[in-house]
C-alpha positions in Angstrom: 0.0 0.0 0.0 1.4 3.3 -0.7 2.2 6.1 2.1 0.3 8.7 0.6 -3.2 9.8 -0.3 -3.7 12.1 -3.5 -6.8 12.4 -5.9 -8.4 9.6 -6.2 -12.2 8.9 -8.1 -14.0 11.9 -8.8 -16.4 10.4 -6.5 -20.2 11.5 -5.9 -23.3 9.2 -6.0 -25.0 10.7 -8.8 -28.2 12.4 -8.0 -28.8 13.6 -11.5 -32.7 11.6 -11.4 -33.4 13.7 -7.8 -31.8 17.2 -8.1 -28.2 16.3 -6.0 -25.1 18.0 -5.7 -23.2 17.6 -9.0 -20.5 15.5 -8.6 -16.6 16.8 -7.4 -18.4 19.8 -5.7 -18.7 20.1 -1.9 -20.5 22.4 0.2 -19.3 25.4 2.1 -17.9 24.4 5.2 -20.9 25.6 6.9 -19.6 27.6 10.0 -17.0 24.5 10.6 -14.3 26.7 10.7 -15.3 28.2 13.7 -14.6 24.9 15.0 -11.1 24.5 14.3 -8.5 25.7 15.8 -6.8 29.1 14.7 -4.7 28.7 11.6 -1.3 29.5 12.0 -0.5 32.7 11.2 2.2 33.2 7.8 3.0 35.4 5.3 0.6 36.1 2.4 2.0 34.1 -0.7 1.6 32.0 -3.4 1.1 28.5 -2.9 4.4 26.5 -2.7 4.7 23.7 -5.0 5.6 20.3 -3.2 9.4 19.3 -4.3 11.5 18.9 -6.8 11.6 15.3 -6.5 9.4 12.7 -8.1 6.1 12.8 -5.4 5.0 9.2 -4.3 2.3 7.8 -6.3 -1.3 8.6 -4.9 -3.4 5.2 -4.0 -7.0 4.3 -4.6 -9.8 3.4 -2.7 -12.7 1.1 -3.4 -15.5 3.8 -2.6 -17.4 3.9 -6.0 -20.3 6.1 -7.5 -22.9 4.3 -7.3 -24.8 5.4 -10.3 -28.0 2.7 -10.2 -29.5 4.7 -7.4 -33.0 6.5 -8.2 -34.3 7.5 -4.7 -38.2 8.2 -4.8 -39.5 8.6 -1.4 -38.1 11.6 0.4 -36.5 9.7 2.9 -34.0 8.3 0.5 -33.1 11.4 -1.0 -32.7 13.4 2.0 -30.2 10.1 3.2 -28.7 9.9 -0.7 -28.3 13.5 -0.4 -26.4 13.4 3.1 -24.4 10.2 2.3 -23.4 12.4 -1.1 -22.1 15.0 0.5 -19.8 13.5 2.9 -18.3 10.8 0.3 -17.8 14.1 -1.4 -15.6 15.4 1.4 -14.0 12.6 2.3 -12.4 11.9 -1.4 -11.5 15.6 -1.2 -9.6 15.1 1.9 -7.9 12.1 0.6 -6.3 14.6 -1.8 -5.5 17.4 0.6 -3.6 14.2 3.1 -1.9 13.3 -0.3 -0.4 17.4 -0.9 0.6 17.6 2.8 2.9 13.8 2.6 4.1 15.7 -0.3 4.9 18.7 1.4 6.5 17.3 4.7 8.2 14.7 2.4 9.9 17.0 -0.6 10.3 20.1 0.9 13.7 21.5 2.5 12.4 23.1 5.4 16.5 24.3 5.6 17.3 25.6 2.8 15.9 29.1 3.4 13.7 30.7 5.2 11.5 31.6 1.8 11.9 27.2 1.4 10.1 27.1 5.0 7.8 30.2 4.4 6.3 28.5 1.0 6.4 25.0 2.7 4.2 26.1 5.6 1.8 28.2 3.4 1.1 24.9 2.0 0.6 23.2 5.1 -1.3 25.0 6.3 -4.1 26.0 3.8 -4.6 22.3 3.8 -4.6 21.8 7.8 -7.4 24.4 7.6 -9.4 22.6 4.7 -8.9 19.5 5.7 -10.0 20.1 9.1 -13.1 22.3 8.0 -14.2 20.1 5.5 -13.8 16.8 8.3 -16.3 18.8 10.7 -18.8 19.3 7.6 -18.7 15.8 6.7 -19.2 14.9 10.7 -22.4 17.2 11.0 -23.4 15.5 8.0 -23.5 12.2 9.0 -24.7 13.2 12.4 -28.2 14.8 10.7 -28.2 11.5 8.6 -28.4 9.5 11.7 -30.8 11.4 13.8 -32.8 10.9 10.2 -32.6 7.0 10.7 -35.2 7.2 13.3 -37.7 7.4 10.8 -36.6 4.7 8.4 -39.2 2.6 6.6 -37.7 -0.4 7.7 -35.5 -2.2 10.6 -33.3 -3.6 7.9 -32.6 -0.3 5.8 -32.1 1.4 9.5 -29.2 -0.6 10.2 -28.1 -1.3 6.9 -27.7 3.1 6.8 -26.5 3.3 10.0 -23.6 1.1 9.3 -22.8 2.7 5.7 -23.1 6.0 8.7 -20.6 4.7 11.2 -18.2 4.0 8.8 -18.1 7.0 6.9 -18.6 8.9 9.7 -15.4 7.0 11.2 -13.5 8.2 8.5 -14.4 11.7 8.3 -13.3 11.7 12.5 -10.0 10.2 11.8 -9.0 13.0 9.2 -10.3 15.4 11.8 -7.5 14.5 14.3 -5.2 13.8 11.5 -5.8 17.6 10.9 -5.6 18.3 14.2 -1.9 16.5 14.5 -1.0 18.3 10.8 -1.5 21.4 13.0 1.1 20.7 15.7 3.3 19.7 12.8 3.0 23.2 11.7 3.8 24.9 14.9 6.8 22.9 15.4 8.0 23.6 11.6 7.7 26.9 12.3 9.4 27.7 15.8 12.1 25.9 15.4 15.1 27.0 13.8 16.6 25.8 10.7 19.6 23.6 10.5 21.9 23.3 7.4 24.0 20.8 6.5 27.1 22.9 7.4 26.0 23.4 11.2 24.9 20.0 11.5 27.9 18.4 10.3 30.2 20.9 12.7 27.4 20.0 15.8 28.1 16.2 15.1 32.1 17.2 14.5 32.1 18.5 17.8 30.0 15.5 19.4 32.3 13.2 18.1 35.0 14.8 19.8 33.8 15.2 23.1 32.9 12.1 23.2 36.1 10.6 22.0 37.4 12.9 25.0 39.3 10.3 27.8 36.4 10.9 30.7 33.8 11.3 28.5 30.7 9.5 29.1 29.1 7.7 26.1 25.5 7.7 25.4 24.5 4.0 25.6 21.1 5.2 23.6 21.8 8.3 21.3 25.4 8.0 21.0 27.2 11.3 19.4 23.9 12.0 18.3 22.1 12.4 21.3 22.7 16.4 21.8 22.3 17.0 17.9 18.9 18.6 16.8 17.4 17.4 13.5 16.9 19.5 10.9 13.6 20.9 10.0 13.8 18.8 6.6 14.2 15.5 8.9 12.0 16.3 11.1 9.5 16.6 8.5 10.0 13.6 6.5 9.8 12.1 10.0 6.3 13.5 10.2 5.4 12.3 6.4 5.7 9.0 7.5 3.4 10.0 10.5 0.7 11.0 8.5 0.9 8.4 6.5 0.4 5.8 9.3 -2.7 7.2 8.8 -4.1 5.9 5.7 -4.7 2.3 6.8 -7.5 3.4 9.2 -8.6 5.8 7.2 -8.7 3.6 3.7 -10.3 0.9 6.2 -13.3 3.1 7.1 -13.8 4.4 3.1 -13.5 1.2 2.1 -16.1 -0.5 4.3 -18.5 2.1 3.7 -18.1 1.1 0.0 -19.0 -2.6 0.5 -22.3 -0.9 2.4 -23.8 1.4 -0.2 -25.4 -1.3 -2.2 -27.2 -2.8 0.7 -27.6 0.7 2.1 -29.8 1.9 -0.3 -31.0 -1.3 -1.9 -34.6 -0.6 -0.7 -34.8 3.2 -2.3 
């Protein structure tokens, strides 16, 4: 499985029989930013691009439009509507997850501070969109099972509230993957910047304290113990962080795929 999330199926359950969404739109974040916490603050620029090098290939998931739907009662197209809207968000995400691996993984934090500027611009307009769009997708799912009370049936109940649950599940866990993007900012950005010159002269000098007679070797860090990483490290560090994420998170999409069929079998 790959470590990073990037666009994946322009995914939306077409509504074009009951007057839905269109598909690869989303709705305004509806007051969700108010939710969040406060963006980190940065210079006005233009979006950085994510490295020079070659960025990791994006993976799928098995959420699918699921086109043979034609809701006719009102129930089902308030539920189709609602289910819509969050698959909607949570594909969008995906892609946001994907340009922040990207970011942490390709960009040298180091070099300059115009190289960290740009690389934190783009962090953070995703933190704040990812986030956002999470919360949406969570009061979303929320209105779809307070809806679920009324369901025709005991079997298309529980057959919506577990399509619910799991895309809801999703939608939570790139909300406190947003939330841990946003520490990962604040650390990027109060820290200072080591280059390769003053790292190598930092691990010269451990060296040779440590070959010192007297000196006291670290039976855990060694010469590196005392030595900082870079910002660049660090971040790569954190790539691979938030792409720990994308087993859970694939998990959840992928088992609310397998449940829209039986979901909305009955509409």
């Amino acid at each position: 499985m790959s470590g990073v999330f990037g666009p994946t199926l322009a995914l939306s359950i077409v509504l074009g029989a009951i007057g839905g969404i269109p598909p690869g739109s989303a709705p305004a974040p509806d007051g969700a930013a108010s939710d969040a916490p406060p963006p980190v603050s940065l210079p006005v620029s233009a979006s950085a691009s994510p490295a020079a090098e070659q960025p990791i290939d994006a993976t799928g998931t098995k959420l699918k439009e699921i086109g043979h739907v034609r809701a006719v009662t009102e129930f089902c197209r308030s539920a189709l509507d609602r289910t819509n809207r969050s698959i909607v968000l949570v594909l969008e995400n995906d892609r946001r997850i994907g340009i922040v691996q990207n970011t942490l993984r390709f960009t040298d934090f180091d070099f300059s501070e115009l190289s960290r500027s740009k690389g934190l611009i783009e962090l953070n307009e995703q933190f704040v969109a990812l986030r956002a769009a999470a919360v949406t997708g969570n009061g979303q799912m929320a209105l779809l099972k307070e809806q679920l009370k009324n369901s025709p049936t005991d079997d298309q109940r529980v057959a919506l509230l577990e399509l619910q649950r799991a895309l809801d599940g999703a939608l939570t866990r790139q909300k406190r993957l947003a939330d841990r993007i946003g520490r990962m900012i604040v650390m990027i950005q109060n820290h200072d910047r080591i280059d390769e010159d003053t790292r190598a002269q930092e691990q010269f000098e451990a060296n040779l304290t440590l070959n010192q007679p007297g000196s006291n070797r670290d039976p855990v860090g060694g010469s590196n113990a005392n030595i900082p990483w870079s910002l660049t490290e660090g971040a790569k560090q954190d790539a691979d962080d938030v792409a720990g994420w994308e087993a859970s998170i694939s998990h959840d999409e992928n088992d609310a795929s397998d449940r829209l069929d039986a979901a909305f079998s009955g509409c």
